[in-house]
Structure formats: C-alpha cells, structure tokens
Backbone as a printed PyTorch tensor [residue, N CA C, xyz], in Angstrom:
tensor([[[130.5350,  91.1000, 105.3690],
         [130.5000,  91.9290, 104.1870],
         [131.0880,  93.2970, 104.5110]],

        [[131.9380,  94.0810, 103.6510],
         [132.0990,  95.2650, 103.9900],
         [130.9690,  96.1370, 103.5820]],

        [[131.4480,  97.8190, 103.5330],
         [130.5090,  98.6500, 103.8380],
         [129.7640,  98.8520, 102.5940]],

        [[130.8230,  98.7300, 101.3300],
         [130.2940,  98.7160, 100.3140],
         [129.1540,  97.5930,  99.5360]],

        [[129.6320,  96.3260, 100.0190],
         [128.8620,  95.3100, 100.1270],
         [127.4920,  95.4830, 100.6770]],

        [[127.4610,  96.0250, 102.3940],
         [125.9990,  96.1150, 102.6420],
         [125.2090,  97.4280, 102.3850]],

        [[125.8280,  98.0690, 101.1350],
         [125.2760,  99.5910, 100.4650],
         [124.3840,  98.7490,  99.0370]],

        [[124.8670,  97.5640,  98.4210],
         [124.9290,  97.5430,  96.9900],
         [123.7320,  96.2640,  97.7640]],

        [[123.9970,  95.4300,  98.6920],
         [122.7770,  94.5780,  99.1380],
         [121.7030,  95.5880,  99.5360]],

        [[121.4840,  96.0610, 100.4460],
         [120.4460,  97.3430, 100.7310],
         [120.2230,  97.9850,  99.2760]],

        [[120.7110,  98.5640,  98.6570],
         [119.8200,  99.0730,  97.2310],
         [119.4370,  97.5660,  96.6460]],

        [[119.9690,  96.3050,  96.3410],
         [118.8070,  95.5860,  95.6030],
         [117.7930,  94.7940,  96.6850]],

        [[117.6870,  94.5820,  97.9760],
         [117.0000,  94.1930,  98.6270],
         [115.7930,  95.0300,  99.0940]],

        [[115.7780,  96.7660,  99.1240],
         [115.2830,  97.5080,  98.9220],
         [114.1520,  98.3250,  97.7310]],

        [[115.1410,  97.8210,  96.6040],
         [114.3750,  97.7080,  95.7310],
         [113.1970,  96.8830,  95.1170]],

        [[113.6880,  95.6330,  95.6910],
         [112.6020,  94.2850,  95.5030],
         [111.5120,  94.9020,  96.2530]],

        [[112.0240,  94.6740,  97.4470],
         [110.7500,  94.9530,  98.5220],
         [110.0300,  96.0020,  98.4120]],

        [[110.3520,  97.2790,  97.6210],
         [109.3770,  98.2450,  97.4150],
         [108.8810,  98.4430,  96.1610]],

        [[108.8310,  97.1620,  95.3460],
         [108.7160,  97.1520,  94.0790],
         [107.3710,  96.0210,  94.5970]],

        [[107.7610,  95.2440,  95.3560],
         [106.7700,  94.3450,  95.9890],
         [105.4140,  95.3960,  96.8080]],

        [[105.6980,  96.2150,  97.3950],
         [104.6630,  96.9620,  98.2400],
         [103.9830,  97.2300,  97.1170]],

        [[104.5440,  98.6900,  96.2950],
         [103.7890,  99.8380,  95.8500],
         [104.1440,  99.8730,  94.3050]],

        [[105.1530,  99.3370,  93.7030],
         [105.3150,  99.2340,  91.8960],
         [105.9870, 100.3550,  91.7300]],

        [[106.3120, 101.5920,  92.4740],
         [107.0080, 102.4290,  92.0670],
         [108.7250, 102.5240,  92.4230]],

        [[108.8870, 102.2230,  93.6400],
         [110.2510, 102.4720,  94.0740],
         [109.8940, 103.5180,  95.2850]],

        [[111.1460, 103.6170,  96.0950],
         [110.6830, 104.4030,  97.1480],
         [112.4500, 105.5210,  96.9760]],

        [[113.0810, 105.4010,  95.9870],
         [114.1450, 106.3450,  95.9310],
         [115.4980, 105.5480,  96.3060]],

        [[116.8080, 106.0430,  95.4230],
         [117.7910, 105.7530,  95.7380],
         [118.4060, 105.2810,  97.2180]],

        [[117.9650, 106.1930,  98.1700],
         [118.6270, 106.4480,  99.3250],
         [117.5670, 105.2990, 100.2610]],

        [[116.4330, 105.7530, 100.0580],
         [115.4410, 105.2900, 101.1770],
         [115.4270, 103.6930, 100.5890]],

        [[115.5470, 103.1050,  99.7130],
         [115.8630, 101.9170,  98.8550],
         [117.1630, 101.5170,  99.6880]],

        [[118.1960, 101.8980, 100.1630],
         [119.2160, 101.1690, 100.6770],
         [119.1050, 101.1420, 102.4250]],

        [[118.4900, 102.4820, 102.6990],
         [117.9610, 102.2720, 104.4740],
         [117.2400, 101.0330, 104.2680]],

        [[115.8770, 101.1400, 103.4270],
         [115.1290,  99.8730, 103.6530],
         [115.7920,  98.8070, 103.8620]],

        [[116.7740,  98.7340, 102.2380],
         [116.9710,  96.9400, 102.5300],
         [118.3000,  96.9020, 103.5130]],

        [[118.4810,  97.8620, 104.3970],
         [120.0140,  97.2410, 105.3600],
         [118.8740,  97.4350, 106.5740]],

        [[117.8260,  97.5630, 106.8080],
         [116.8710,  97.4750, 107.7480],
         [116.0360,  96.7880, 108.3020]],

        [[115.9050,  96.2920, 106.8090],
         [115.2300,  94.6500, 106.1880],
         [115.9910,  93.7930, 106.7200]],

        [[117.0190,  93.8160, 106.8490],
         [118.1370,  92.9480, 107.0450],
         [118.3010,  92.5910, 108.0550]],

        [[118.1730,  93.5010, 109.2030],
         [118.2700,  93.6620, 110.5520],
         [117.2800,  92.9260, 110.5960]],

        [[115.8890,  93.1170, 110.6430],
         [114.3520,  93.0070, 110.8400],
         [114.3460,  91.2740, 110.7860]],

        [[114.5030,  90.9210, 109.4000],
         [114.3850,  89.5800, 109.1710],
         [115.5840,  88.7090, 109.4330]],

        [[116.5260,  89.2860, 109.7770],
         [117.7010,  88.4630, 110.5920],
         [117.4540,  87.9020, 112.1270]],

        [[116.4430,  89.0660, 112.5320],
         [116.2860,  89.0510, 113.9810],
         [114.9410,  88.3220, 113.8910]],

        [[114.0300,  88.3930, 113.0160],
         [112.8830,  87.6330, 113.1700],
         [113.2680,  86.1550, 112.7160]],

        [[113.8500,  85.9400, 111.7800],
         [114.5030,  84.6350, 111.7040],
         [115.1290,  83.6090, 112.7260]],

        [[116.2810,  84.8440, 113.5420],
         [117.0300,  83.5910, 114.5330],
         [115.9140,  84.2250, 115.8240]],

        [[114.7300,  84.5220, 115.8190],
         [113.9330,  84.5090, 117.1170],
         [113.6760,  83.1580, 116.9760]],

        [[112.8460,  82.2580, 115.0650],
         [112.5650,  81.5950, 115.0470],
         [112.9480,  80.3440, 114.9980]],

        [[114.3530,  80.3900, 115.1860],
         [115.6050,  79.5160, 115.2980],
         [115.8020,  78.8740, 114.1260]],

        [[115.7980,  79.7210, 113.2910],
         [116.8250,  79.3880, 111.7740],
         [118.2250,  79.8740, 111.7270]],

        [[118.8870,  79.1690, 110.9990],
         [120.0610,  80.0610, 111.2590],
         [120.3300,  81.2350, 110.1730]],

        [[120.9450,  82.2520, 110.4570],
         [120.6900,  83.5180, 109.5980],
         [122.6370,  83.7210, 109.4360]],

        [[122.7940,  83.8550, 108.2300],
         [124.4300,  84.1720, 107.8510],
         [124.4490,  85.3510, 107.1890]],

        [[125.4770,  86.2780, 107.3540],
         [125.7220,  87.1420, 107.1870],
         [126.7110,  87.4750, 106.1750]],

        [[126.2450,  86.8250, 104.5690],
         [127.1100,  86.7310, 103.7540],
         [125.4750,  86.8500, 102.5660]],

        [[126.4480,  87.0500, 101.3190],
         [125.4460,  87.0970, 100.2150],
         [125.0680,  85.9930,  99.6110]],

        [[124.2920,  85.7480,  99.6490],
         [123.5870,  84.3280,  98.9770],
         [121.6350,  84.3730,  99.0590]],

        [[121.2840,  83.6320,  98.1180],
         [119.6680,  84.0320,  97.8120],
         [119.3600,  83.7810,  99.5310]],

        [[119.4280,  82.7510, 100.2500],
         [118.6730,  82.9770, 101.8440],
         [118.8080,  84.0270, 102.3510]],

        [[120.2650,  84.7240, 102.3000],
         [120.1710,  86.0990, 103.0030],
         [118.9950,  86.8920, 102.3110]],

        [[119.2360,  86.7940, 100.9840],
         [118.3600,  88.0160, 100.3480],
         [116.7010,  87.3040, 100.2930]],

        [[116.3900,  86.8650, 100.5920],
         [115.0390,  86.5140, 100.8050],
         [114.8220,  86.7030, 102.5660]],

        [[115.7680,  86.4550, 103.1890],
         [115.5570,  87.1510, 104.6180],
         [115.5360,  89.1170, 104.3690]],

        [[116.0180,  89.1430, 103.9500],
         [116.3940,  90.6910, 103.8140],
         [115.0330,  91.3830, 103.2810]],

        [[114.5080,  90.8990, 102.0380],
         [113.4160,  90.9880, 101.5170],
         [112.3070,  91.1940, 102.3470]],

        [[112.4710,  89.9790, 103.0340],
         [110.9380,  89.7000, 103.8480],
         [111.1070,  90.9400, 104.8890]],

        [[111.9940,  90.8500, 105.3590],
         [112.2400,  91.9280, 106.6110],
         [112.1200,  93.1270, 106.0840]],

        [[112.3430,  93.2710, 104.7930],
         [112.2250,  95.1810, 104.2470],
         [111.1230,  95.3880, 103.7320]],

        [[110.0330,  94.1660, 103.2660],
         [108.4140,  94.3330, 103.0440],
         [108.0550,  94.6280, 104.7730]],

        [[108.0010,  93.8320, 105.6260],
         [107.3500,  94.1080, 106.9220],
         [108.1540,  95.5200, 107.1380]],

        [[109.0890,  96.1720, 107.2220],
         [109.5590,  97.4780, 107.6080],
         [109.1440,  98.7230, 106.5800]],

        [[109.1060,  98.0210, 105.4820],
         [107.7920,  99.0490, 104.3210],
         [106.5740,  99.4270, 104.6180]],

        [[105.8950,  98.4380, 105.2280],
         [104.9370,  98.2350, 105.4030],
         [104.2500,  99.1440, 106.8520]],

        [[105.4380,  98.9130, 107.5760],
         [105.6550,  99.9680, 108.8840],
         [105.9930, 101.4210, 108.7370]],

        [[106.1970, 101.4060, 107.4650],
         [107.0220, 102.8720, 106.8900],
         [105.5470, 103.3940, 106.6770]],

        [[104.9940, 102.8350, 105.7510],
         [103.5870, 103.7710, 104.8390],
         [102.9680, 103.7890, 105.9470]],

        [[102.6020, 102.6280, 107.0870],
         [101.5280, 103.4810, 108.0570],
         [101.8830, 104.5460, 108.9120]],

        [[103.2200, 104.7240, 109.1960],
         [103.4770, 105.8980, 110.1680],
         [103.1900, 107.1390, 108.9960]],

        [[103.8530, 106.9620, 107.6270],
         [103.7760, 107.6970, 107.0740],
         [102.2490, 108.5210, 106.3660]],

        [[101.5880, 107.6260, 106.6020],
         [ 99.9670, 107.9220, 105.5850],
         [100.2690, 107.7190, 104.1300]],

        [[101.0900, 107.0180, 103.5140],
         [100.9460, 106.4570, 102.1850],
         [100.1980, 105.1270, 102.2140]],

        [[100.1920, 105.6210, 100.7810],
         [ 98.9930, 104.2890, 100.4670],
         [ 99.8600, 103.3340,  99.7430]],

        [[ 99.7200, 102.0030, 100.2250],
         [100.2610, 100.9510,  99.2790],
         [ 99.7800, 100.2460,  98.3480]],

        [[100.1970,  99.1830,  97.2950],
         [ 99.2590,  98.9030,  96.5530],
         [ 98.6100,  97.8280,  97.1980]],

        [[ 98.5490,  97.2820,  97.9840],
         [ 97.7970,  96.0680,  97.8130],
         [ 96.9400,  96.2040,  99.8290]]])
C-alpha cells in the first residue's frame, strides 16, 4: 500500500477500534497512529500465531488491524489514566 493508503486505513481502523473502547473517538491524528499501530500489533501477533497476515486491503487485514488497535488502546488508557468504557 502506499503512504496515502496506510493514512486512510489507520484513520478507519482507528476509528473502529476507539469507537469499540470508549464511544467517543480518540481524534483525527491519534485515530490514524492507532490504527497504523494496530496494524503492526496484530500483524505481528497474528504471524507469531502462524496465520498468514497480507499487507493489502481487504476485511482480514482490517479485522487484524482492529484487533491490534483495541489491544494498543487499551495499552494507551492505562499508561494514560483514562477511563474506558467497558
């Protein structure tokens, strides 16, 4: 994917996943770190688990991406002291 590609995946993979934590959003910017972080996270937790992980757009990526930017959300609010919803 180019750069623009993994800007426009990171804002909607970002957005899911922090729509999933807390119902509000976590901001333009911090919405696209998440989900290109997510990405990393659950790419790497994926092929630890020996799935194979592709690096193209399609719902598996973005449900890897997802999962990986809830667990890195999730790592975010506790360093941070926010509260999540659930």
């Amino acid at each position: 994917m180019s750069i623009l590609g993994w800007i426009i995946f990171g804002l909607i993979t970002g957005f899911i996943a922090s729509k999933i934590v807390n119902d509000r959003g976590e901001g333009c910017f911090l919405n696209i770190a998440l989900g290109v972080a997510g990405a990393v996270v659950g790419g790497a937790m994926f092929s630890f688990l020996g799935e194979p992980v592709f690096f193209h757009f399609s719902l598996w990526s973005m449900f890897v991406a997802v999962l990986g930017a809830v667990i890195v959300l999730y790592i975010y609010h506790a360093v941070t002291g926010r509260k999540t919803l659930r």
